[in-house]
VEXMIVO-213590 format. One record per residue (C-alpha): residue number from 1; residue in one letter; x, y, z. Coordinates in nm, 3 decimals. Each point is the difference from the previous one (the first is absolute). Layout:
{NUM, A, {X, Y, Z}},
...
//
This chain:
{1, X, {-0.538, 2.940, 3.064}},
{2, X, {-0.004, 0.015, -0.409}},
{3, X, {-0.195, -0.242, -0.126}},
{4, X, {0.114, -0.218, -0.268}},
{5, X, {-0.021, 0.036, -0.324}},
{6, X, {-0.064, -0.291, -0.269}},
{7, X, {0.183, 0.005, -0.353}},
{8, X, {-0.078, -0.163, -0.274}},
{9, X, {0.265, -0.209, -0.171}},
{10, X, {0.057, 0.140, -0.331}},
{11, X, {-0.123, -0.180, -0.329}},
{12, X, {0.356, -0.097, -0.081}},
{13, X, {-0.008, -0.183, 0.353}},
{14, X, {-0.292, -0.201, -0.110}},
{15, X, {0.080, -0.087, -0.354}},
{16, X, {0.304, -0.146, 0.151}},
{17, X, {-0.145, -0.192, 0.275}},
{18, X, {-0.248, -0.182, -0.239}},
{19, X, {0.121, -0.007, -0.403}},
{20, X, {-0.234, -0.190, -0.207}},
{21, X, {0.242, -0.004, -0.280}},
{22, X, {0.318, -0.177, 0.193}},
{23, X, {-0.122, -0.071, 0.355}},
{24, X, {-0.285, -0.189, 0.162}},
{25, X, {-0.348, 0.147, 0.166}},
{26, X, {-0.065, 0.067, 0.322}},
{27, X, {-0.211, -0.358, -0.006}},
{28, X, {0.236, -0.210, -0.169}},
{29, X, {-0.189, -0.262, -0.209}},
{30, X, {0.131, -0.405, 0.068}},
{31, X, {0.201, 0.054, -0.318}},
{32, X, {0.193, 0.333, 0.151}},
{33, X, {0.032, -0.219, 0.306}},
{34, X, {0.198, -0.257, -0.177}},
{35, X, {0.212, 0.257, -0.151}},
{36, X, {0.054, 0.159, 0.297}},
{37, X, {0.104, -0.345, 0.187}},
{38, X, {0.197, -0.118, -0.312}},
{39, X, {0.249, 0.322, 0.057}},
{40, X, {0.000, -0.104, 0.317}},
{41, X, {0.110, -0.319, -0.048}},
{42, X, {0.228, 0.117, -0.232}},
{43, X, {0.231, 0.184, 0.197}},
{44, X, {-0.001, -0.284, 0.249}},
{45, X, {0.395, -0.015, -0.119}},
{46, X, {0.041, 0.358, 0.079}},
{47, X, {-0.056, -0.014, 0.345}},
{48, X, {0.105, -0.330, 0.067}},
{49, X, {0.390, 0.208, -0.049}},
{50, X, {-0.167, 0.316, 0.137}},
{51, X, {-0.099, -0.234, 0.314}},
{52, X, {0.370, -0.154, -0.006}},
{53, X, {0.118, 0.335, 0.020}},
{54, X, {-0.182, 0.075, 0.306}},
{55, X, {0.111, -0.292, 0.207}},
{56, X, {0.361, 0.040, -0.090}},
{57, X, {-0.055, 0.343, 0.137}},
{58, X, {-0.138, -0.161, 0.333}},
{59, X, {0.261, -0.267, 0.008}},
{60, X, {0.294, 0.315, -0.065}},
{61, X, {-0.190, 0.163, 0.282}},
{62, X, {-0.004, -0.257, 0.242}},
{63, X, {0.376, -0.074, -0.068}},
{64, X, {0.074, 0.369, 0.086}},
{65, X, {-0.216, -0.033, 0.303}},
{66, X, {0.161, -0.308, 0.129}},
{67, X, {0.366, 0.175, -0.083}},
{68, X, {-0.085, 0.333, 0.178}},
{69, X, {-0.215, -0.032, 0.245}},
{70, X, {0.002, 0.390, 0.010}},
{71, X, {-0.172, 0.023, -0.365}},
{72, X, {-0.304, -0.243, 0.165}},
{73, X, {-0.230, 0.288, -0.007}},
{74, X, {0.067, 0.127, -0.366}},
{75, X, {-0.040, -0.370, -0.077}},
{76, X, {-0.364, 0.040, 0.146}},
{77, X, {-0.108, 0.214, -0.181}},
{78, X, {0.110, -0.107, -0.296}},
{79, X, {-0.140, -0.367, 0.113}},
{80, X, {-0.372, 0.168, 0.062}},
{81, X, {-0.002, 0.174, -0.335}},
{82, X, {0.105, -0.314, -0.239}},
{83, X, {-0.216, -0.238, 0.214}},
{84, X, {-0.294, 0.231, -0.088}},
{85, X, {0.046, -0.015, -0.390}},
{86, X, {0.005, -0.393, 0.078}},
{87, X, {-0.321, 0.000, 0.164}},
{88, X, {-0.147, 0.181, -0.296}},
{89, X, {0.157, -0.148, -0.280}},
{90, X, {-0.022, -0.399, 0.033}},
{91, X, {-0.376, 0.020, -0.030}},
{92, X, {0.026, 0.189, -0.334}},
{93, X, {0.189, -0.327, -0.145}},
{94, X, {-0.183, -0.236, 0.184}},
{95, X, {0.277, -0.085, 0.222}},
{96, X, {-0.215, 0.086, 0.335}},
{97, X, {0.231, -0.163, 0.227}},
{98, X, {0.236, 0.237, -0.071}},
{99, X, {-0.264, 0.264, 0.092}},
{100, X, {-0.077, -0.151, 0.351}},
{101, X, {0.394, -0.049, 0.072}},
{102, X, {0.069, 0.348, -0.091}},
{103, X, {-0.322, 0.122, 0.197}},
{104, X, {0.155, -0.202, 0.266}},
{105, X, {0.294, 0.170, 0.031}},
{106, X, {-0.079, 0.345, -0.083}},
{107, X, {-0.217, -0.068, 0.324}},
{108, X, {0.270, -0.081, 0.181}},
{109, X, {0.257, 0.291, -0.102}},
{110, X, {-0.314, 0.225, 0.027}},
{111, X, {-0.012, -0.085, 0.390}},
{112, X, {0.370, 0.015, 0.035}},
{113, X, {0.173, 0.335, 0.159}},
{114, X, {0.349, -0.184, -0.063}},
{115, X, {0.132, -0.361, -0.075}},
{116, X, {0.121, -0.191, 0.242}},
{117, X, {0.191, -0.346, -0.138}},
{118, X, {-0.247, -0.233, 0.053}},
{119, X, {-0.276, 0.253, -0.185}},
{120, X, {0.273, 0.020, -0.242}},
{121, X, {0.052, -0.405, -0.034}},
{122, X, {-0.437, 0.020, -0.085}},
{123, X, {-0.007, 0.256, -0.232}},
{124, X, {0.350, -0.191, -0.213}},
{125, X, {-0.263, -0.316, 0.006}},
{126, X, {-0.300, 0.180, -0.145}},
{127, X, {0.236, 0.123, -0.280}},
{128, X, {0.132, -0.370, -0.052}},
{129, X, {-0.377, -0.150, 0.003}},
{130, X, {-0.010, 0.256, -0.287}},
{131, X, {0.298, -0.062, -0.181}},
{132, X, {-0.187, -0.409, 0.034}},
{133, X, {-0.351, 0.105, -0.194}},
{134, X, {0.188, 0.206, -0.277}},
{135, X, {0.281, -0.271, -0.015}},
{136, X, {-0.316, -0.313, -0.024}},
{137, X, {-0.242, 0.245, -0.155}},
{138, X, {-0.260, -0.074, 0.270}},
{139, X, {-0.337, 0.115, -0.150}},
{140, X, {-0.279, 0.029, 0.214}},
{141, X, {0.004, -0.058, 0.337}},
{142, X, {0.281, -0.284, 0.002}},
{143, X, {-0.078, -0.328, 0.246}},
{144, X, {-0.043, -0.066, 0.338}},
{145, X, {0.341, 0.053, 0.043}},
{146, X, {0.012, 0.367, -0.117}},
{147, X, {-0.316, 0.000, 0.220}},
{148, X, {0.196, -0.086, 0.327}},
{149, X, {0.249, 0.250, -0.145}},
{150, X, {-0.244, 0.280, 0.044}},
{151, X, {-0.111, -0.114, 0.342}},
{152, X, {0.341, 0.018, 0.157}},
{153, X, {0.080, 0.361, -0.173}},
{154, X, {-0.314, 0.127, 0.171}},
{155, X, {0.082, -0.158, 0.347}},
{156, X, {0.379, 0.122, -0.078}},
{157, X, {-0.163, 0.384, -0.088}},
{158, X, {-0.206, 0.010, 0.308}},
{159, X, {0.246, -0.117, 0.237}},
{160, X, {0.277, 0.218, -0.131}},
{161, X, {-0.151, 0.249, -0.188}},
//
């Protein structure tokens, strides 16, 4: 069996990866920090319609899956992938309970083979729960409501997932 072999990344590579002139160290001082949280914060509006964009995606999907029943398992699929860009996005903008929906339901699709209608009828509420935070703006990780929210999508996921 070859053994493998280790290459350097070129110069170029590294001069990139840490610019002293334009970009930040590889220890970023409490003043880069701010920076770097300030853009964050700054495109807040960006994905806020990026994130609107997704759902209406999910919502077109789950229309098409309720219409044709025989384009359920392209819906899936298509389901699993958005849910996990939820699950890693909300946390970015500090909307977290967007996270734990989508981690929720990418869960779910992730355990599904096909979707039956009532595994269909969970998955369209997960999508509305999220179409609720970005509609309220729910920061953090919302109330005891939104609590009791996330209880009955995990009883929902391992009963019918």
């Amino acid at each position: 069996m070859p053994k493998a072999q280790i290459i350097p990344a070129p110069m170029e590579l590294k001069r990139r990866a840490v610019n002293r002139k334009k970009g930040f160290d590889i220890n970023p001082s409490p003043t880069d920090l701010a920076k770097i949280e300030a853009a964050v914060n700054a495109s807040a509006d960006k994905f806020v319609t990026a994130f609107a964009a997704i759902l209406r995606a999910l919502r077109g999907a789950i229309e098409l899956a309720e219409r044709d029943p025989t384009m359920r398992d392209m819906v899936l699929v298509e389901v699993r992938e958005r849910a996990f860009d939820v699950k890693g996005l909300g946390g970015t903008y500090k909307f977290p309970l967007m996270s734990e929906i989508g981690r929720s339901l990418h869960m779910l699709t992730g355990r599904m083979e096909t979707m039956n209608d009532v595994q269909l009828a969970i998955v369209k509420y997960h999508v509305d729960a999220l179409y609720v935070v970005l509609a309220q703006r729910i920061q953090g990780q919302g109330g005891a409501l939104e609590q009791e929210l996330l209880v009955a999508f995990r009883k929902a996921v391992e009963k019918f997932g």
